[in-house]
N, C-alpha and C positions, 0 to 999 in steps of 0.2 A: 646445582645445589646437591646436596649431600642425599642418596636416596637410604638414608637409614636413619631418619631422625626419630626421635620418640614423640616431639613435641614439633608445632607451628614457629616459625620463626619472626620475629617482630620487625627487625631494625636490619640485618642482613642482605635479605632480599630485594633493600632500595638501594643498597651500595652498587655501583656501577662502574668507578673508578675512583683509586684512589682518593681523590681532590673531593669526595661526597661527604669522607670522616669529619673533616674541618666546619661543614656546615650544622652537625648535629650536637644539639643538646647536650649539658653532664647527664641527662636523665637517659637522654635516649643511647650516648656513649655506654652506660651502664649497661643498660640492658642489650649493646651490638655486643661486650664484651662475655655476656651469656652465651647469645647466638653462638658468637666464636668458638666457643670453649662446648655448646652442646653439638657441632658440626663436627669439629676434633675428635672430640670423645668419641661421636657415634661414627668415624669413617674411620679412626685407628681400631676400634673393637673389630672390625670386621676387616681392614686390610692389614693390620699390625705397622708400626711404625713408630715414631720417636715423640712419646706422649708428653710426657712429663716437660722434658726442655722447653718446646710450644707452649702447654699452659702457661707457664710460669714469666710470660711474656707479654700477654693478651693485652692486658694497660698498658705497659711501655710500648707498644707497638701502635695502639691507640693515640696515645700520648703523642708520638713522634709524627702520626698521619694528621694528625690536628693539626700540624704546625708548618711540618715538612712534604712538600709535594714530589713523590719519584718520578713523576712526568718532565719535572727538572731538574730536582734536586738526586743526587746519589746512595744508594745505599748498598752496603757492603756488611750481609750478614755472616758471624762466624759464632759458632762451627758452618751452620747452616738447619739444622735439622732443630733449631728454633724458630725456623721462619714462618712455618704453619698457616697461624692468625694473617701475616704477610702476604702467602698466597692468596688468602682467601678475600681480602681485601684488595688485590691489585688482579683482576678480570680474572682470576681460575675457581671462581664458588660454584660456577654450573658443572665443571672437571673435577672438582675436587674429591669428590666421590672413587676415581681412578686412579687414588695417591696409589703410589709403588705398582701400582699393577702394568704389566706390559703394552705397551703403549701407552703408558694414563702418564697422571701428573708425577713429576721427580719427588724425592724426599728433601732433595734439597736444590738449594735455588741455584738456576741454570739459567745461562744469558740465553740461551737457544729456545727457550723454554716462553722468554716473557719478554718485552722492554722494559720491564721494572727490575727485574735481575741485573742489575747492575753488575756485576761480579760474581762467574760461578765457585762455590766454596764444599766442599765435603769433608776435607780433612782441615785440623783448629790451627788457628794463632795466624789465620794470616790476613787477617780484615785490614790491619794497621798499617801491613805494609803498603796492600791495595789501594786504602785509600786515602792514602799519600801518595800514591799514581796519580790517581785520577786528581786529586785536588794539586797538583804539579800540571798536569794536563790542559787544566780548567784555566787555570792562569796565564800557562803560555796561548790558549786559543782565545784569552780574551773573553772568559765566561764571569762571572757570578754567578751560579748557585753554591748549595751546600752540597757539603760531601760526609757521611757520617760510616764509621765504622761500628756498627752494634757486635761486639765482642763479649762471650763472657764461657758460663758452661765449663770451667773449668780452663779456657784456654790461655790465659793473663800465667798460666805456670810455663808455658813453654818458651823457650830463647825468643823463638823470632818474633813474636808480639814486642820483646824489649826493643829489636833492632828498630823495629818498626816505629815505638815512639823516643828512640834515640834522634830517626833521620828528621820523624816529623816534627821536634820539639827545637830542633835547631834550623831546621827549616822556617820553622814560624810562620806556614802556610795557615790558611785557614781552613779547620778542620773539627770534627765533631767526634771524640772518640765517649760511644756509650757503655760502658763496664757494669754489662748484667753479674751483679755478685749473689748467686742462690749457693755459695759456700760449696758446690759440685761442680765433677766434671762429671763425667759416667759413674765413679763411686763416689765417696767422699772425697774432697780435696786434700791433700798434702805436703807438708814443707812448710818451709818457715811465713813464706811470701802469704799461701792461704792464711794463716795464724795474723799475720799483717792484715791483709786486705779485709776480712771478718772481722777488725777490732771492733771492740761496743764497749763504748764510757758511760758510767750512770750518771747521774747530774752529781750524785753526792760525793761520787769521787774526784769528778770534776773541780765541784766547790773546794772538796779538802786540798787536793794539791793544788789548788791555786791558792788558798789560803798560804800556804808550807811554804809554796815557792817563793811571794809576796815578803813572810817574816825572814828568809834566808835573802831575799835580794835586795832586799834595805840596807842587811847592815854589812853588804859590798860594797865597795867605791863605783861610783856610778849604778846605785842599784835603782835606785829612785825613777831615773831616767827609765830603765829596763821595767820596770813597774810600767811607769805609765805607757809604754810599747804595747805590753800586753794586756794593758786595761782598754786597749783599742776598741776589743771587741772580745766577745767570748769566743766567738769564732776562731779568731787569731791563735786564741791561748789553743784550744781544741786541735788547733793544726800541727802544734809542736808533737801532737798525741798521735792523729790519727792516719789515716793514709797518703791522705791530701800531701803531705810532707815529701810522700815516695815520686807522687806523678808532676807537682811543684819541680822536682829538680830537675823532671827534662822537658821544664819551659812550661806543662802547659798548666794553661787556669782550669781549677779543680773546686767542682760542685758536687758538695756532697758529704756523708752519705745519702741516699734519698730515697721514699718508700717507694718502691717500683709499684704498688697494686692500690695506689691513692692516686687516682689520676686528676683532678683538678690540680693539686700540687707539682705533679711529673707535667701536664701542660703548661703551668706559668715557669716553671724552669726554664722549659723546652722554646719558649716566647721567648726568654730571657737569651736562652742560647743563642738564637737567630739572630738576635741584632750583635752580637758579639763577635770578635775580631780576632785571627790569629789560634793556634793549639787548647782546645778548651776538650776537659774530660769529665763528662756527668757519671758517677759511683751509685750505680741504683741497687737495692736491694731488693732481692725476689724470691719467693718461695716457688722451687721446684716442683709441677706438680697441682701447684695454686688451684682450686674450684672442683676439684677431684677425690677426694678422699681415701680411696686407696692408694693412688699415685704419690698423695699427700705424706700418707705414713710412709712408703716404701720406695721412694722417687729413683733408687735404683735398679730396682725390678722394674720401675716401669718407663723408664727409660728412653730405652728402645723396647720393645711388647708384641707379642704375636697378636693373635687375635684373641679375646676377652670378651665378657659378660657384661656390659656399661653396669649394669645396677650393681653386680657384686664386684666387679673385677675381676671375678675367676677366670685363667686362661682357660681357655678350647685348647682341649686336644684333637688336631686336627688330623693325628695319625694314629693307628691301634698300638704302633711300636713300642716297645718299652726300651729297647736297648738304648746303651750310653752314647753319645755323642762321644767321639773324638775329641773332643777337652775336655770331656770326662775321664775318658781312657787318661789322657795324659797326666790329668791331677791327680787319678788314682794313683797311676804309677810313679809320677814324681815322688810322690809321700810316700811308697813304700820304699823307693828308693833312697830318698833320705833316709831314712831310718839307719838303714844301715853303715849308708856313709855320710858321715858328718861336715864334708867338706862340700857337700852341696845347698849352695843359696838360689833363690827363684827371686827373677826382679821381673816386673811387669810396669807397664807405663799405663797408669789411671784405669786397667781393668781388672784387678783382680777374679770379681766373677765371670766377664766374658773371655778369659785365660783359662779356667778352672782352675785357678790356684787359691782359691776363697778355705778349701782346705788345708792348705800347708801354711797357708796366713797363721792359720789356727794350732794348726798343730807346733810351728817352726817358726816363732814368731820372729825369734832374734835373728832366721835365718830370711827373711822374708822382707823385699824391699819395694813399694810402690813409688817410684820416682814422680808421680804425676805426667800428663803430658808431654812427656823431654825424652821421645826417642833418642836423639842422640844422646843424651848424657845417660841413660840407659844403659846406652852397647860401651862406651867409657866407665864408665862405673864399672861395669861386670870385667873388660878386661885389666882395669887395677885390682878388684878383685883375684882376677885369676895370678896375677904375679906374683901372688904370696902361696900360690898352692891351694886356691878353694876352685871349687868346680861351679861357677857359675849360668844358670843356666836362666835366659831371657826369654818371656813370651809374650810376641807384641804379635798381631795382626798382620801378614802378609802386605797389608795397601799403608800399615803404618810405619812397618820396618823402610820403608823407601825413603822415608822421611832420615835415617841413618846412615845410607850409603857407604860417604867418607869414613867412617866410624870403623865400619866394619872392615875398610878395605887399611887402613890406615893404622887403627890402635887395635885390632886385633888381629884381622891377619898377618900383615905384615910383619908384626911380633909374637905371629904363630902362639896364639897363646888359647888353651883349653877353654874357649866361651863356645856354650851352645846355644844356637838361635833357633825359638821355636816358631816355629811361623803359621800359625790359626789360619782359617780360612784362605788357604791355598786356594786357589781357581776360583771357581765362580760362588761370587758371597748371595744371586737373589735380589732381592728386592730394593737393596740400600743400591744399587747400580755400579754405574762405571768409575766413579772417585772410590769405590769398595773393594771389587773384584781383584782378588790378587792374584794376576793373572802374567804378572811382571817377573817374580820373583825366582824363578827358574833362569832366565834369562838375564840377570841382573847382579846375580852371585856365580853363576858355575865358571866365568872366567878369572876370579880372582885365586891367587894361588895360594897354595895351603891348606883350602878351604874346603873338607867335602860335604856334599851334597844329597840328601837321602829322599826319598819320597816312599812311604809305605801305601802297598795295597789294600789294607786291612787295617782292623784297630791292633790285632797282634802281632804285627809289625812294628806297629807304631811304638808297640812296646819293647820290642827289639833293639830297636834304632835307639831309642831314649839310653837302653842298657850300652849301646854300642858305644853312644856317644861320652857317657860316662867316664868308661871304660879310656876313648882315646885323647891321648896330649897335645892334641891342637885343637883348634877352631870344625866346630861343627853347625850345619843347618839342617834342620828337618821340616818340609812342611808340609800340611795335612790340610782335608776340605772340612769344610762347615756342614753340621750335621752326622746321622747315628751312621754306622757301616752296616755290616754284617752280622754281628755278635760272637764275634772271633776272641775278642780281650781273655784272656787269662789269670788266671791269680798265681801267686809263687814266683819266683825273681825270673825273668824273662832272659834268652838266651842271647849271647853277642850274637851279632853278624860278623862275618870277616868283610872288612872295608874292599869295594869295588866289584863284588860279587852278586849276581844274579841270580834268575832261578828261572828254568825249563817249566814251564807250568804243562806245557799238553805240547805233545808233540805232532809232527804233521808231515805234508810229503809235496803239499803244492802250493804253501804260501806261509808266511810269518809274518804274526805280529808281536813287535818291541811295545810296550807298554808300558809304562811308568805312572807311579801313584792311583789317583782315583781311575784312573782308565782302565788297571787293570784286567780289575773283574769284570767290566761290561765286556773288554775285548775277549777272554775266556767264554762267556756266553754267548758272543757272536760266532767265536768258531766252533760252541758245539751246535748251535743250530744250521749254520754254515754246513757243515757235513750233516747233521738231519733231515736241508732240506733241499742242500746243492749236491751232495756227494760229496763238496770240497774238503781236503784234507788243512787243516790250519793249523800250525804252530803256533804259542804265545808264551811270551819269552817273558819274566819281569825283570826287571832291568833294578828296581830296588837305589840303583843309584845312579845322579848325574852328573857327577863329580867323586870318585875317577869311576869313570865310565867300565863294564864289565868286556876291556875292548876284546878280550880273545875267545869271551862268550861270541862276540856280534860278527868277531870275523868268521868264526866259525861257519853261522849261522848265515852267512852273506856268502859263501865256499858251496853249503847246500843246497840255499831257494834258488832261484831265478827272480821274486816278489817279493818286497817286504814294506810292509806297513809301519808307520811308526804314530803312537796315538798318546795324547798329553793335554792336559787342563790346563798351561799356559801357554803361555804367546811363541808362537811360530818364530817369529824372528829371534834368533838367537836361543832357542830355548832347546829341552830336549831332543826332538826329532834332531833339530841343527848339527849337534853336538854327537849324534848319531854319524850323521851323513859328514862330518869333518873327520870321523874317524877310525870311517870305511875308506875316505877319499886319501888321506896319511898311509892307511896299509895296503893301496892298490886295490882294493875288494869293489869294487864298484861298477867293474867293466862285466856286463852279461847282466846287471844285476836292477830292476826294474823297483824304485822310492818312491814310496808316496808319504805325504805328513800329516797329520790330520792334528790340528789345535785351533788357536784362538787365533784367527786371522788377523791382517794388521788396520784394527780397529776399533774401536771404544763400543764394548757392550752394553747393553740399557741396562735398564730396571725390569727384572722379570722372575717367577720361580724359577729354581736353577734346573728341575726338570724341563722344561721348555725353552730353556737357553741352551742345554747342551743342545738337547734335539733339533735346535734349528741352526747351530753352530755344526752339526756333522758329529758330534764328537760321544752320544750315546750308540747303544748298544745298533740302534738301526744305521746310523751312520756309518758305523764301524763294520756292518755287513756289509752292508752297502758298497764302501770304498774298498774293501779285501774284494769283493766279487768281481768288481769293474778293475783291478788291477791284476786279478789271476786270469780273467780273460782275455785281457789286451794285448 
């Protein structure tokens, strides 16, 4: 149980496995649904973690354990980081207290984690395809249970939720799709489809155009007929209206809308659902946030939330710094960079504030695009933008750009065309874990052609790079870590780089390190303690780019060590260091000449502060001693 409650817990504490929900009271469901939501509150004020999505679920999650048992039946939640109430309901309430913290419980639901985790999920839209696996699965093994995909959060904007009830709607498997509609994703929802799926008829509009439609279909031939069709039911008439119409077409039977936070109502549904046969999709409506009151007004701030005050909401500040984060830097700069040139647009997919472009929204509004959820049509959009001569510049998440690939390889490089890709939270993102960490992205673009590749050590770099990228006619990637720097940023238009160019940071006489992006500065700090406290002389070289590589900086530099260190906040396999050592090995430089690598080994990081993940990954400042010393002695 949660060790930071405020209050005793009523109804929580006899839960013991799922199948115990089904047995309880509306009185006593009432008051588990408290518990729930005072356990939440009080272990995200203190671990930070994804508040608002969780509340806003408590009854439909209640609602569905009433009915449906994950001891056999399935469940496949998406995003994930609604599952909360979930955990805590299916044996992790003694753990729960350990959310995001190193070794504790996941943010989001992990098969490795639970046998109720049916399906591990971090990144949106793909519950549907899921579970339509598993309900394909079910039937070839010869099972009966159910299979439900609780979907929502904003993800019903993205493609692959449609393919997903394309296959399953023609499949005609039996299947449970739940469409949590709280009108969000991370920010507001956007596009036409949100505007659909939010529709709300009042009864009196109802009455009058069916009144309207009635006098106009009388006096058609065959109207009369058509009349009594739609005097079936109100319901019927209501369908021509409301969403039911969209999820109707691909097959399946559509319940709804429905109050998600009325649970007697969402349990006789949920009754109703079970006996039913084949594609059926329940449309619940839910408030973001729900039982919370800060969360309530501001459900995008609190979101995802560091750690806070339960009574007022006010965040803790958990560090003295005042400096800007690195998407602060970039929104700053973006904006003033617009200013002056008008051919630049910023598209972001559903984050405008964890982009930091909540500014240039404001400022550049007509220049300013939130696609919603749809990476790839994201990086498509921006590169038909670019064909006309705008400078489009994207800023999606490191672990979300993956989601675009083909996009990038396809409609923009390939047609070498001026998109800039901003990529947030380079390396280790912390606490949200391994579906987070964009740890890939080095490794995943620097072989496509046309494409370069920048990593800044500082925030005024990062300001550089933005100018550089500006400035050049192709396709550009820059990606940066989550969290403040150094307090380097600058005001006044920031200086190009010349493309493929390094920079000598300290020079040395008995070993080198190449160091790209966040590694930079720590590697600089190891070698001057390094000579403080070894004698050793170390070189650190920044490399600024990994695509094209600064090659006649490295051969140089591989001509005078005998040692050299290569240090990188993504993945080893194919990633910088790689790309180092293919092109020493190209100019012969390799022979005499003693490599070591130091990044993200080949395998999936937890959940952890990213202090304590470098450090136990090798890749802070003591590692970086550490591996320079043992390779200039060897």
């Amino acid at each position: 149980m949660s060790q930071f409650l405020e209050r005793p817990l009523e109804v929580l504490p006899r839960i013991n496995a799922p199948s115990d929900v089904a047995a309880l009271t509306q009185e006593e469901l009432t008051l588990l649904a408290e518990d729930l939501r005072e356990v939440i509150i009080s272990t995200v004020s203190h671990n930070g973690g994804h508040l608002a999505p969780s509340l806003g679920v408590v009854e439909l999650t209640l609602a569905m354990l009433s009915v449906f048992d994950p001891a056999s039946d399935k469940f496949v939640w998406d995003v994930g980081h609604q599952a909360y109430a979930y955990k805590l309901l299916t044996g992790r309430k003694d753990a729960f207290h350990t959310l995001r913290t190193l070794g504790g419980v996941s943010g989001f639901p992990r098969m490795a984690e639970s046998p109720f985790d049916h399906f591990g999920t971090g990144h949106s839209s793909t519950s549907i395809s899921a579970a339509s696996g598993l309900a394909m699965a079910r039937d070839l093994l010869g099972q009966k249970h159910k299979v439900l995909a609780v979907i929502g959060d904003g993800s019903m904007t993205a493609g692959l939720a449609y393919e997903g009830l394309n296959q399953a709607g023609g499949d005609d498997r039996d299947l449970v799709v739940v469409l949590n509609d709280n009108k969000m994703s991370i920010s507001k929802n956007v596009g036409a489809l949100s505007l659909f799926l939010s529709r709300k008829l009042s009864n009196r509009w109802i009455v009058r155009a069916k009144r309207e439609f009635e006098s106009v279909a009388r006096h058609l031939p065959y109207g009369q007929e058509m009349v009594e069709i739609v005097k079936r039911g109100e319901e019927s008439f209501k369908g021509f209206f409301t969403p039911g119409m969209l999820f109707e077409a691909f097959h399946f039977n559509y319940l709804g809308p429905i109050d998600g936070h009325d649970l007697p109502k969402l349990t006789a549904i949920f009754k109703e659902v079970r006996e039913m046969s084949g594609p059926v999709l329940v449309h619940v409506l839910t408030q973001k946030g729900r039982g919370y009151s800060p969360a309530e007004r501001n459900p995008t701030y609190y979101h995802g939330v560091g750690s806070f005050e339960p009574e007022t909401g006010e965040i803790i500040k958990l560090s003295a710094s005042k400096l800007p984060s690195y998407t602060d830097v970039f929104g700053h700069t973006l904006c003033s960079l617009a200013e002056k040139d008008q051919r630049i647009v910023a598209i972001t997919a559903a984050m405008p504030e964890g982009t930091g472009l909540s500014r240039f929204a404001q400022l550049y509004p007509e220049r300013f695009v939130d696609v919603g959820i749809c990476e790839q049509h994201a990086v498509t959009f921006a590169a038909g933008l670019a064909t006309q001569g705008l400078k489009p510049v994207v800023a999606i998440y490191s672990t979300f750009l993956q989601r675009s690939y083909d996009q990038i390889v396809h409609d923009v490089c390939l047609q070498n065309l001026p998109v800039t890709l901003c990529l947030d939270r380079g390396g280790l993102v912390g606490e949200d874990g391994a579906t987070h960490h964009g740890v890939f992205d080095l490794s995943y673009l620097r072989h496509i052609p046309n494409l370069v590749l920048m990593a800044p050590k500082d925030e005024a770099e990062l300001q550089r790079m933005l100018a550089t990228a500006m400035k050049h006619e192709g396709p550009v990637a820059i990606r940066y870590l989550r969290g403040v720097g150094v307090g380097s940023a600058r005001e006044g238009e920031p200086a190009v780089l010349p493309i493929g160019e390094g920079e000598l940071l300290r020079d040395g006489k008995d070993a080198v390190i190449v160091a790209i992006g966040s590694r930079v500065l720590p590697a600089l700090q190891a070698a001057i303690e390094l000579e403080a406290e070894e004698g050793l002389s170390v070189a650190v070289y920044n490399a600024r780019f990994v695509k094209p590589l600064p090659a006649d900086d490295l051969i140089a530099l591989a001509g005078r060590f005998k040692t050299m260190l290569t240090v990188e906040e993504s993945a080893l396999q194919g990633g910088f260091g790689s790309s180092v050592l293919e092109c020493l090995a190209d100019a012969g430089s390799l022979s005499g000449l003693k490599v070591k690598r130091l990044g993200i080994p080949d395998h999936f990081v937890e959940h952890g502060p990213q202090k304590i993940l470098r450090e136990m990954l090798g890749i802070a400042k003591g590692g970086i001693k550490a591996a320079t010393l043992e390779l200039a002695r060897s």
